[in-house]
C-alpha atoms as a printed R data frame, in Angstrom:
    type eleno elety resid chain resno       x      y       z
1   ATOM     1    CA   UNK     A     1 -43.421 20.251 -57.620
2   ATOM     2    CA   UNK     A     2 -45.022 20.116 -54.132
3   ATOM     3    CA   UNK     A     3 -42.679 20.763 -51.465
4   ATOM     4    CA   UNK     A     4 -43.373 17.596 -49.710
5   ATOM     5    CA   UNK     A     5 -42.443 15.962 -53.341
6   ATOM     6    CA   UNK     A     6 -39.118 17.640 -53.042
7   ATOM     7    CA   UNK     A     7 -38.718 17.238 -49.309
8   ATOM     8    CA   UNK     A     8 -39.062 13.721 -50.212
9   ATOM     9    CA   UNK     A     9 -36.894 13.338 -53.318
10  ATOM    10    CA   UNK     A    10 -33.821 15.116 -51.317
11  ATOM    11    CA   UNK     A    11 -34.642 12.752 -48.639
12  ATOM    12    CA   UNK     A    12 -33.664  9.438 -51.013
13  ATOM    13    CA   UNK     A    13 -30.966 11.049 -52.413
14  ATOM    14    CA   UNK     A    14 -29.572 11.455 -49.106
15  ATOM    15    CA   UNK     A    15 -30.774  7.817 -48.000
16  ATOM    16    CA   UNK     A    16 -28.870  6.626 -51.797
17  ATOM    17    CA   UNK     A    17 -25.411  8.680 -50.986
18  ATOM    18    CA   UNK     A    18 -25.008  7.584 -47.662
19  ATOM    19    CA   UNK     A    19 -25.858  3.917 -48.752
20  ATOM    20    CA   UNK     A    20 -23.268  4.072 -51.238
21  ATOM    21    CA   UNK     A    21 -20.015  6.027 -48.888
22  ATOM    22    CA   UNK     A    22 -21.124  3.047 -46.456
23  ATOM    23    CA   UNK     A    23 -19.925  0.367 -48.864
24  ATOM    24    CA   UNK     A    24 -16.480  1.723 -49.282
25  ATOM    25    CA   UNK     A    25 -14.281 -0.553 -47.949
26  ATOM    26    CA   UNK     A    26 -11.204  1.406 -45.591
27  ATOM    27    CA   UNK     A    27  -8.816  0.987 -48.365
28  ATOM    28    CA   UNK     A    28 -11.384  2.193 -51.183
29  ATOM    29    CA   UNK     A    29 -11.903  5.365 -49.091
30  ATOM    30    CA   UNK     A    30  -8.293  6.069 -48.350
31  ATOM    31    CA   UNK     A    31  -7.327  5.933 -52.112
32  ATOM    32    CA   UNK     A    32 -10.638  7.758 -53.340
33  ATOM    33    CA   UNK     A    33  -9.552 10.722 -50.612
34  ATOM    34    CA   UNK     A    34  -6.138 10.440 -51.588
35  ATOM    35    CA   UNK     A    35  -7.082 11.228 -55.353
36  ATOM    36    CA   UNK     A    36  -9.391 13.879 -54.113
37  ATOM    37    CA   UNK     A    37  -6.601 15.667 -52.643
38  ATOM    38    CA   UNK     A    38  -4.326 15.339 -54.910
39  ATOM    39    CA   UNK     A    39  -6.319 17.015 -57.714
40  ATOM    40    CA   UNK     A    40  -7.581 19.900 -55.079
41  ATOM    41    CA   UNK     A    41  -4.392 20.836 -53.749
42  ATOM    42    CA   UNK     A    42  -3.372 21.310 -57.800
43  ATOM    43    CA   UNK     A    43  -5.945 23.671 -58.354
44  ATOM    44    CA   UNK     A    44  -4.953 27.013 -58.645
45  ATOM    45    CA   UNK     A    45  -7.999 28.105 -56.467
46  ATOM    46    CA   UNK     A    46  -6.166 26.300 -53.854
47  ATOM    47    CA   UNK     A    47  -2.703 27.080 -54.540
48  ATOM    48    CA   UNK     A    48  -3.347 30.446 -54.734
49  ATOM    49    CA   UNK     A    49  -5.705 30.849 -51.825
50  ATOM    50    CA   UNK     A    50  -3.993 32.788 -48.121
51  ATOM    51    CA   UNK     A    51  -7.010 31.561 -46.422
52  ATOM    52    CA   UNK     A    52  -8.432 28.027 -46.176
53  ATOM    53    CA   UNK     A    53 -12.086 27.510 -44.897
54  ATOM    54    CA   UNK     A    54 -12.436 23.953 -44.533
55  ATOM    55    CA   UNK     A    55 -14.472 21.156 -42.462
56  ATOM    56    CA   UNK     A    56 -12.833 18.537 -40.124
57  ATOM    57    CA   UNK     A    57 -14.533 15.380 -41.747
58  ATOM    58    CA   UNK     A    58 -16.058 12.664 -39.817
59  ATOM    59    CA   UNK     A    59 -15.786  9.303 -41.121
60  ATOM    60    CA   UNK     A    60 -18.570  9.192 -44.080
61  ATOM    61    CA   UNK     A    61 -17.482 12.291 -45.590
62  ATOM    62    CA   UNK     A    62 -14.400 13.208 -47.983
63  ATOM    63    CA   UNK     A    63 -11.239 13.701 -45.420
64  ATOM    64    CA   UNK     A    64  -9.841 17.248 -44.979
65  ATOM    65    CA   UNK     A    65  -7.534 16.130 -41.917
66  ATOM    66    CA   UNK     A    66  -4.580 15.990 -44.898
67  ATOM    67    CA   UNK     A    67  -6.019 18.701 -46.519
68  ATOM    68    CA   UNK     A    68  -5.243 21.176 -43.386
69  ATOM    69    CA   UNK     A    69  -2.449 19.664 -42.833
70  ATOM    70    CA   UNK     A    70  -1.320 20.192 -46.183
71  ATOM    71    CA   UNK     A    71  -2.514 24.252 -45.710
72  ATOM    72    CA   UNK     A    72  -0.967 24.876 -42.945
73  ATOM    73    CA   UNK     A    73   2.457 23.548 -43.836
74  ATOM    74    CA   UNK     A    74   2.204 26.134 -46.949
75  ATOM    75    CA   UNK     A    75   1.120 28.898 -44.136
76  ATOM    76    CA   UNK     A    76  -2.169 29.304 -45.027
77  ATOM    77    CA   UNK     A    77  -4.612 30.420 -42.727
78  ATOM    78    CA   UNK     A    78  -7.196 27.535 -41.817
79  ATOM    79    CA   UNK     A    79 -10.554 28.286 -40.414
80  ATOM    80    CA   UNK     A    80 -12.815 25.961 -39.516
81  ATOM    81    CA   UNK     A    81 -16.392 25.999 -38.290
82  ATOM    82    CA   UNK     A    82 -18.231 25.829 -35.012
83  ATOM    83    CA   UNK     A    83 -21.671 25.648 -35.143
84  ATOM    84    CA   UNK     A    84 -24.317 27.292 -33.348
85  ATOM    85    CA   UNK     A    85 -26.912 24.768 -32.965
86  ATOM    86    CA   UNK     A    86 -30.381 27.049 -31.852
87  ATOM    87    CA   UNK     A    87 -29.535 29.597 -35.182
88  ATOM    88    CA   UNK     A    88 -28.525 27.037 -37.570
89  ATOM    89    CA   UNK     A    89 -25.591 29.296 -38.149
90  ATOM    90    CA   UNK     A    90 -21.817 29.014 -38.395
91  ATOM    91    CA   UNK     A    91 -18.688 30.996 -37.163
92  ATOM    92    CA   UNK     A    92 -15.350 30.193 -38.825
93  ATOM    93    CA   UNK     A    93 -12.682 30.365 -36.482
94  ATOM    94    CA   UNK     A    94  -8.683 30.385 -37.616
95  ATOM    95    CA   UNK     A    95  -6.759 26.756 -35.986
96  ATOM    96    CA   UNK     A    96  -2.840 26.417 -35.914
97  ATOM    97    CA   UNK     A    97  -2.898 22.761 -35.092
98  ATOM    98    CA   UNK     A    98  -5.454 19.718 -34.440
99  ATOM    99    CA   UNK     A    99  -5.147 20.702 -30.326
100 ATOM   100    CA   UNK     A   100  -7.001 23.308 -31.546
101 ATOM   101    CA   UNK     A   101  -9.841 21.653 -31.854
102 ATOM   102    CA   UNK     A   102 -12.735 19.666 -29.544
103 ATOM   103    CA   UNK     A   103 -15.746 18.023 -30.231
104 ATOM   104    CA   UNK     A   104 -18.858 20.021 -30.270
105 ATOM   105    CA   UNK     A   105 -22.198 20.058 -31.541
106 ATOM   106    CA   UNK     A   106 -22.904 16.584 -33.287
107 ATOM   107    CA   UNK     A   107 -20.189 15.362 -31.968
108 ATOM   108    CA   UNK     A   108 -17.930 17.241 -34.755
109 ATOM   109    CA   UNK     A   109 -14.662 18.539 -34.394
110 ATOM   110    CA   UNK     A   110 -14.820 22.140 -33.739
111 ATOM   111    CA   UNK     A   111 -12.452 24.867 -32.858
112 ATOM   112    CA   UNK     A   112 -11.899 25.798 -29.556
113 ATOM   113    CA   UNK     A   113 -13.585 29.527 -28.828
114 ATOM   114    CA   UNK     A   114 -11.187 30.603 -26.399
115 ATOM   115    CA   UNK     A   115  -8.172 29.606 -27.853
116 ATOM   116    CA   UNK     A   116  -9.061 30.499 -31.199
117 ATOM   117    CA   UNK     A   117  -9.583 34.012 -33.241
118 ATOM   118    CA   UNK     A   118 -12.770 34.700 -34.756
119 ATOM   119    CA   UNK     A   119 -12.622 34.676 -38.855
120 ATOM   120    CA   UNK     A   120 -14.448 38.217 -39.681
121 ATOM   121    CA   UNK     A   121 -13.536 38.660 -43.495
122 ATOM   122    CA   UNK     A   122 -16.005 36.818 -45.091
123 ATOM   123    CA   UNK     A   123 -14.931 38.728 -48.939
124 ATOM   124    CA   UNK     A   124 -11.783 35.898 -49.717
125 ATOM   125    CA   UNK     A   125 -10.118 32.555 -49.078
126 ATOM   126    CA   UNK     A   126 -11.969 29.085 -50.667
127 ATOM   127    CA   UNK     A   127 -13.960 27.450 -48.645
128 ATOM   128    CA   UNK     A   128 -14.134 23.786 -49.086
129 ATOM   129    CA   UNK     A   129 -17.936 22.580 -48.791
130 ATOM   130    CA   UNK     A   130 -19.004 19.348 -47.655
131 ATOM   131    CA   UNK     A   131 -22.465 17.475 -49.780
132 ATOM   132    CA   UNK     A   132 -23.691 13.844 -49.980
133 ATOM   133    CA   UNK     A   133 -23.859 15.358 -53.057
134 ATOM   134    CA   UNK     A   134 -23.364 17.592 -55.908
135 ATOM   135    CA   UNK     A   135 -24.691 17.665 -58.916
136 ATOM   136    CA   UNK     A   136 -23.084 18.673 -62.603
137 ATOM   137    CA   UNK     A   137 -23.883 22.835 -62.091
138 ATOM   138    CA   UNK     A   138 -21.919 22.640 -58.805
139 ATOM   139    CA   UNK     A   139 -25.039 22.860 -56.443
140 ATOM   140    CA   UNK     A   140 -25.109 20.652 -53.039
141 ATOM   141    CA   UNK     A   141 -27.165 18.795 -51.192
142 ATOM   142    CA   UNK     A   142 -25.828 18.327 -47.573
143 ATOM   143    CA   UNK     A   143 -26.655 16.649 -44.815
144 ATOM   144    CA   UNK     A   144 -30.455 18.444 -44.125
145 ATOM   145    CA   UNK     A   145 -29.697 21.222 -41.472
146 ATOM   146    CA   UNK     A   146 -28.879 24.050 -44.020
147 ATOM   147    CA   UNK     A   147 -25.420 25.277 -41.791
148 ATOM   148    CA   UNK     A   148 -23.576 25.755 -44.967
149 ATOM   149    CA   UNK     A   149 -26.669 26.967 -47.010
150 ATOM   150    CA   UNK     A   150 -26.948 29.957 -44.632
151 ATOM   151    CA   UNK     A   151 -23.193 30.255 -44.163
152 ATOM   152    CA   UNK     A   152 -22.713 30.540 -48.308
153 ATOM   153    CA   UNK     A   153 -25.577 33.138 -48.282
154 ATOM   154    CA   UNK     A   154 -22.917 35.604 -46.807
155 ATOM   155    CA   UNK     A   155 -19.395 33.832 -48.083
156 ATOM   156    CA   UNK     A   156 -18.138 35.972 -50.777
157 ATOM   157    CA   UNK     A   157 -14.635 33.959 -51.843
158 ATOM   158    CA   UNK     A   158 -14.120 31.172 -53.925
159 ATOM   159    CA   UNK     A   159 -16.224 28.168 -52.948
160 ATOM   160    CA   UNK     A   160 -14.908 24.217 -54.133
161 ATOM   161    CA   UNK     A   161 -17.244 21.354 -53.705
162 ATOM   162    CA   UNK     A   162 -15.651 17.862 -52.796
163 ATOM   163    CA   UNK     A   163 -17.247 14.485 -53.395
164 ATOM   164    CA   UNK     A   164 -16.835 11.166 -54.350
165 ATOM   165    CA   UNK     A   165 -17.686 10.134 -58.017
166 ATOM   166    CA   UNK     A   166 -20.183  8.067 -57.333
167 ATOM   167    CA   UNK     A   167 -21.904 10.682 -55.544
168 ATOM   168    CA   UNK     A   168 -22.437 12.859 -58.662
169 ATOM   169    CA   UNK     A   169 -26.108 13.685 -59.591
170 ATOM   170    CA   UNK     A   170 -27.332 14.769 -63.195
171 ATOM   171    CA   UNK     A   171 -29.252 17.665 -61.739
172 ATOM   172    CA   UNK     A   172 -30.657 18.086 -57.829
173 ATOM   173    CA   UNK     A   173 -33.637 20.236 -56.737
174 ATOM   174    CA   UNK     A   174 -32.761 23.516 -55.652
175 ATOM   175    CA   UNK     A   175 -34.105 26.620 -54.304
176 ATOM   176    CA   UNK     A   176 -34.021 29.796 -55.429
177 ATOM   177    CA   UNK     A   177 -30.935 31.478 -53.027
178 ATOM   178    CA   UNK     A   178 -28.528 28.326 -53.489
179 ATOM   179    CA   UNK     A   179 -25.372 29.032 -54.576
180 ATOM   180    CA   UNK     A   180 -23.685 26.490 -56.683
181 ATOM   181    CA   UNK     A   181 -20.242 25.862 -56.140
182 ATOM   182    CA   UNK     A   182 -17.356 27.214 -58.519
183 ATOM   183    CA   UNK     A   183 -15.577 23.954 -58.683
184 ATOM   184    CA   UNK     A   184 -16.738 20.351 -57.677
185 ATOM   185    CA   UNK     A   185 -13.461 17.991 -57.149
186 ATOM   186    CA   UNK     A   186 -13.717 14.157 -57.530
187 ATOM   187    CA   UNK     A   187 -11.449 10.982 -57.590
188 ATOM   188    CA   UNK     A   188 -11.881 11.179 -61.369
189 ATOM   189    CA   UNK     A   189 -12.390 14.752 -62.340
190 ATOM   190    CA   UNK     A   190 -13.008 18.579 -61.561
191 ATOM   191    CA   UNK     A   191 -15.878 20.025 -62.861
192 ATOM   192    CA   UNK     A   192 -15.863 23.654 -63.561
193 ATOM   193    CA   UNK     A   193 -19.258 26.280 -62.589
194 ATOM   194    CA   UNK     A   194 -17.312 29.577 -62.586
């Protein structure tokens, strides 16, 4: 396939997902995020986990705000990203609370440089990865800048996809250095890559 074709083909699935988390209604999403979380936290990735690496979510995506909540009141650690818009890179950085946080690049909550440490270990923890989609092997595809793409390249821990059910594709085009999540989490079920 030409990369144009695929170019192309990512570009309606992405036009498709979004289409479909606008229609939620603010009760639909509430419940579907709810059940999300519910079956995360009872993983035993997550249960098990010291360190949390997790994104704030905005509005169309899956919320994590109960989610760090939820880690920090078990004393994880919670990093969170701040992107570095020029490099298309990432820096996880460890948050104690919400103040921690400001918006930054995109207008996405990030942490706060100066009053934040620096995460270094990039070998453990789950990291919680954002998609429009996933597909049934676990791989993503995000929102088109390739942040987490690069960021995964180099993330060695446990890596658990979340995403709304009706989300779920049979099988996405992928490139050669993607990394497929170990676990996807939905409203209905978990599937399982490693």
């Amino acid at each position: 396939m030409l990369l144009r074709d695929i170019r192309e083909e990512k570009a309606a699935i992405r036009s498709k997902c979004r289409l479909l988390r606008s229609q939620f209604t603010a009760e639909e999403k509430k419940s579907l995020d709810a059940r999300i979380f519910n079956r995360l936290t009872n993983l035993w990735r997550y249960r098990e986990c010291g360190t949390l690496l997790t994104y704030v979510s905005n509005d169309i995506e899956v919320d994590t705000h109960a989610l760090i909540e939820d880690a920090l009141k078990r004393s994880k650690r919670v990093a969170v990203p701040r992107c570095i818009p020029g490099l298309h890179e990432m820096e996880f950085y460890y948050i104690t609370s919400f103040d921690d946080l400001q918006k930054g690049a995109y207008g996405i909550l990030e942490p706060i440089k100066s009053k934040c440490e620096k995460l270094v270990n990039l070998n453990e923890g789950l990291c919680i990865i954002p998609a429009l989609t996933f597909d049934e092997q676990g791989y993503r595809l995000g929102f088109g800048k390739g942040y987490y793409d690069r960021f995964l390249s180099r993330f060695k821990g446990d890596t658990a996809g979340i995403c709304y059910e009706c989300c779920i594709s049979n099988r996405l085009p992928r490139g050669r250095f993607d990394r497929c999540a170990d676990v996807v989490v939905t409203e209905k079920r978990v599937i399982s890559n490693g």
